[in-house]
ZAMARGU-4260 file (C-alpha; in steps of 0.2 Angstrom, whole numbers, plus 5000, padded with zeros to 4 digits):
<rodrens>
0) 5670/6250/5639 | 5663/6259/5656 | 5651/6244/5667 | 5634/6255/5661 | 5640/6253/5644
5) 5643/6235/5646 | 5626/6232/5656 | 5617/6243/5640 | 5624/6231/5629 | 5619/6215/5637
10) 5599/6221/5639 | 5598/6230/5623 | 5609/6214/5612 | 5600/6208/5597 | 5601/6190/5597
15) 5613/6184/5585 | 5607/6168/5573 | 5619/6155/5577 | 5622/6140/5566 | 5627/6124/5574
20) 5645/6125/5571 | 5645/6143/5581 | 5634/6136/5596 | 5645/6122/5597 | 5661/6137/5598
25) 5650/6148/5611 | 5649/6132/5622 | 5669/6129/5619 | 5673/6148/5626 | 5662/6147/5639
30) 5675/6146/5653 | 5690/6156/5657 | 5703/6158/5643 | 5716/6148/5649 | 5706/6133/5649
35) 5699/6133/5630 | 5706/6119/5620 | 5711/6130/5605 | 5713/6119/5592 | 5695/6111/5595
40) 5688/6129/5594 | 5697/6132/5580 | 5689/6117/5570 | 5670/6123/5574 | 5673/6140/5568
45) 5679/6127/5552 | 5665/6117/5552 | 5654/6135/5550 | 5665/6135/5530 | 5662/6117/5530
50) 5647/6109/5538 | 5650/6092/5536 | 5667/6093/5545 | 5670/6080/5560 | 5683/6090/5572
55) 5685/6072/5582 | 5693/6066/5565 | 5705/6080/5566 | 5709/6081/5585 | 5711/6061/5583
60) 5724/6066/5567 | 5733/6078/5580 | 5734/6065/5595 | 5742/6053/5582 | 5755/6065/5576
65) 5758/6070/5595 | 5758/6050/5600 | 5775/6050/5585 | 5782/6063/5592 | 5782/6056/5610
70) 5796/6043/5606 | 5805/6053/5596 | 5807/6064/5612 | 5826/6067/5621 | 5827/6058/5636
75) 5831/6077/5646 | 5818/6087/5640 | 5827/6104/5638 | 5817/6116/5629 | 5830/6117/5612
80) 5830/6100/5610 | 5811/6097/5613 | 5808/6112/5600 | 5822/6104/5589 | 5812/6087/5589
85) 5795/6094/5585 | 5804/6105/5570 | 5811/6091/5564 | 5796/6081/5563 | 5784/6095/5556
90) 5792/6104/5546 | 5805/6091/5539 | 5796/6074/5538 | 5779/6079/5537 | 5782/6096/5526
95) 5772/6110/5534 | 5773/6126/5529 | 5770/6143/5527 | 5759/6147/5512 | 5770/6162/5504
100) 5762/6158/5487 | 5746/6162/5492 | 5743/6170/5507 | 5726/6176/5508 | 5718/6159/5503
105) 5705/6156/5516 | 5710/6138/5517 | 5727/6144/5527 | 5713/6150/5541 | 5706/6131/5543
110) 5715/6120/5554 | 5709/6105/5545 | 5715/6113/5530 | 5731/6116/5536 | 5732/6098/5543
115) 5729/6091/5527 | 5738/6101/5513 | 5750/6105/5527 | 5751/6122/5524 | 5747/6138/5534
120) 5748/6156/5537 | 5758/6160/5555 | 5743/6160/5567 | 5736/6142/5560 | 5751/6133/5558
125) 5757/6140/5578 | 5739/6134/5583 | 5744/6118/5578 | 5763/6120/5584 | 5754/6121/5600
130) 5742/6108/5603 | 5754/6097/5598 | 5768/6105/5612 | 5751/6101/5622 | 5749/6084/5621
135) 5767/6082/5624 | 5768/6091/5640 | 5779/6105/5636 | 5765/6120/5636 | 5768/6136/5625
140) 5761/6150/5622 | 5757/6162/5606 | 5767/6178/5606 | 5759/6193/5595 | 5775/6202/5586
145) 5768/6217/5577 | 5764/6213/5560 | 5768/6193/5564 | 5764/6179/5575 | 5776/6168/5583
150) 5775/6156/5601 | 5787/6152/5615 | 5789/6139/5628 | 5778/6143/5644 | 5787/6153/5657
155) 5794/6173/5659 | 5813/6165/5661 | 5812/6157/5644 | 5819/6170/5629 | 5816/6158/5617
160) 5804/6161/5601 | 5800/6149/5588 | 5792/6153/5571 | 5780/6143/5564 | 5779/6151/5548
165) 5799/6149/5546 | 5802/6132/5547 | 5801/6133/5568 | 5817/6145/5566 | 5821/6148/5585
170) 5822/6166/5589 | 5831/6172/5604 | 5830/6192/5611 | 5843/6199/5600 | 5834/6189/5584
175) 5816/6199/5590 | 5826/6215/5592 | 5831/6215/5572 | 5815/6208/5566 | 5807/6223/5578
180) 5820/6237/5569 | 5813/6232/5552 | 5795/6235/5558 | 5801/6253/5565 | 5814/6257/5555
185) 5823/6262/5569 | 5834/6253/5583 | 5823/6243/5597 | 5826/6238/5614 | 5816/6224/5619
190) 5804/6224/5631 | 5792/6213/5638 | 5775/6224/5630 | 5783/6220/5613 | 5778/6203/5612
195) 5764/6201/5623 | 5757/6185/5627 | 5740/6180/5617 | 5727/6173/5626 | 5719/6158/5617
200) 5702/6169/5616 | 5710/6184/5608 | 5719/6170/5594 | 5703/6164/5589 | 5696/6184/5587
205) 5714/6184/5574 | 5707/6170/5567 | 5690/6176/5563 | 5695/6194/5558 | 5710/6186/5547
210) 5694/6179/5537 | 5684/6193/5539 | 5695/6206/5530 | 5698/6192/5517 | 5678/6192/5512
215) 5673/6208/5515 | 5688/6212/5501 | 5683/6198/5488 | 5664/6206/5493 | 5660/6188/5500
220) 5647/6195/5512 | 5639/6180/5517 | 5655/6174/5522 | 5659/6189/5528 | 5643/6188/5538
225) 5646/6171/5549 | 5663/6178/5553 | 5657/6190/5562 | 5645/6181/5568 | 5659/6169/5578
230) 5668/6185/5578 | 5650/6191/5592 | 5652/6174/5601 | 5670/6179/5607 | 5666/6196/5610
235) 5647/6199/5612 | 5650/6219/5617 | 5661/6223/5602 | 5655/6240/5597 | 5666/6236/5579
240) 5659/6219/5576 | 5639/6227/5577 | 5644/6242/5564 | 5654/6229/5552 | 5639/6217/5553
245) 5626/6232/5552 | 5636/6235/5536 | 5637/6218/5527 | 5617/6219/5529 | 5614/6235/5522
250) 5626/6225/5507 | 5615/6211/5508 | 5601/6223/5507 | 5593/6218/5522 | 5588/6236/5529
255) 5578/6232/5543 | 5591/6219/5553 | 5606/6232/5546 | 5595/6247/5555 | 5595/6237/5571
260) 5615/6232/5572 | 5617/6250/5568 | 5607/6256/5579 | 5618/6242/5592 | 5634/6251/5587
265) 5627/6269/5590 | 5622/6261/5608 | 5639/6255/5611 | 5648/6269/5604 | 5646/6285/5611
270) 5659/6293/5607 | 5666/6284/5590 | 5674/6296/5575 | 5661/6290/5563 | 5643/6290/5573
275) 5639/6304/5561 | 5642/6293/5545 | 5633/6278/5554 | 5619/6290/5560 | 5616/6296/5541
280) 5617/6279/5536 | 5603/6271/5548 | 5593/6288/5542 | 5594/6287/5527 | 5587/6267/5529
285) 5572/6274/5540 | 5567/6284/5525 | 5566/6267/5514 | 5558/6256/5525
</rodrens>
């Protein structure tokens, strides 16, 4: 988006309604991405499904399984060894896993869901892969394969994946490469761009689209609605995020405030492949209000 764009945006926004839970997430982002504690982000985009969650009672759940992990440590920290400690204690004693039953269940997108039946889709169970490598002083970083999510000890010189999803199977370059040829079909060569680096920002906007798709196809729009409403705190100059919302209100029938986000995307959108649909659509809702 061009800076006149982005200024347009900004003086024209319409203020998004925030519930607590979303207020509570817009003050957690506000600072630069490296320095957002993900996994208490995580939990107030939970407490927006479930009001009455405490994300202290789960953060405390998280520091106790870190402080058991911490004596179960090797004396030389090398990174296989750490990974195989944290494996063995996840996946093995405590029996997390990935939820292949059942996917889509919105419950595998809520970190105190997943702490608590232990089960997860791959983003949700890295997040908690990571603040656990946190609080144990061995930093890593979430990794976006295409059509997967995986994570990695913090540092360019280290080749080695782990994925959550899997039972912490380690990956190395090679393993990336063949898991890469089944996506394409084809033979890869690895290069760094194949499995960029994601930013603990851009992990929460997986998060909240992850839910969104999920309710927009079981037509939960209200739902649908307060996703992308934490989907707007992340990423207040999305052009997609104001069409989709626009949308869910002319679902909801609520023309006039469907009008406006509508009217936000045309804004933001010069020069998008569907301004003539949208621009039919907010017409059409001039005529009926």
């Amino acid at each position: 988006m061009t800076l006149t764009r982005l200024s347009l945006a900004r003086s024209n926004a319409i203020e998004v309604m925030k519930s607590p839970a979303l207020r509570h997430l817009e003050a957690e982002v506000d600072c630069p991405d490296d320095q957002i504690d993900l996994a208490r982000a995580a939990l107030w985009i939970a407490q927006e499904e479930y009001p009455d969650l405490e994300p202290a009672a789960s953060l405390q759940q998280l520091d106790a399984m870190a402080d058991d992990l911490r004596y179960r440590l090797p004396t030389e920290r090398y990174p296989l060894k750490v990974i195989k400690t944290i494996n063995q204690y996840l996946f093995e004693e405590l029996g997390f896993r990935g939820n292949q039953d059942d996917y889509y269940d919105p419950r595998n997108s809520f970190i105190n869901d997943v702490l608590e039946r232990r089960t997860g889709i791959p983003l949700t169970l890295s997040f908690v892969y990571l603040a656990l490598a946190e609080r144990l002083d061995f930093p890593m970083v979430g990794i976006g394969m295409p059509g997967h999510f995986i994570i990695r000890p913090r540092g360019a010189e280290m080749e080695i994946y782990v994925d959550p999803f899997h039972q912490g199977e380690v990956l190395f370059k090679e393993d990336c490469e063949k898991r890469l040829e089944q996506v394409y079909q084809r033979p890869v060569l690895l290069t760094p761009e194949m499995l960029p680096e994601v930013t603990p920002r851009q992990c929460l906007v997986r998060m909240l689209t992850n839910l969104k798709m999920i309710y927009l196809k079981k037509s939960h729009f209200g739902k649908a609605m307060s996703t992308i409403n934490g989907l707007l705190v992340l990423m207040p100059e999305a052009p997609r995020e104001w069409r989709d919302r626009g949308l869910v209100l002319y679902e909801l029938e609520r023309w006039q405030e469907a009008k406006e986000n509508l009217d936000q995307y045309l804004t933001l959108a010069q020069d998008a492949e569907d301004r003539p649909v949208i621009q039919q659509l907010v017409d059409y809702m001039e005529q009926m209000l």
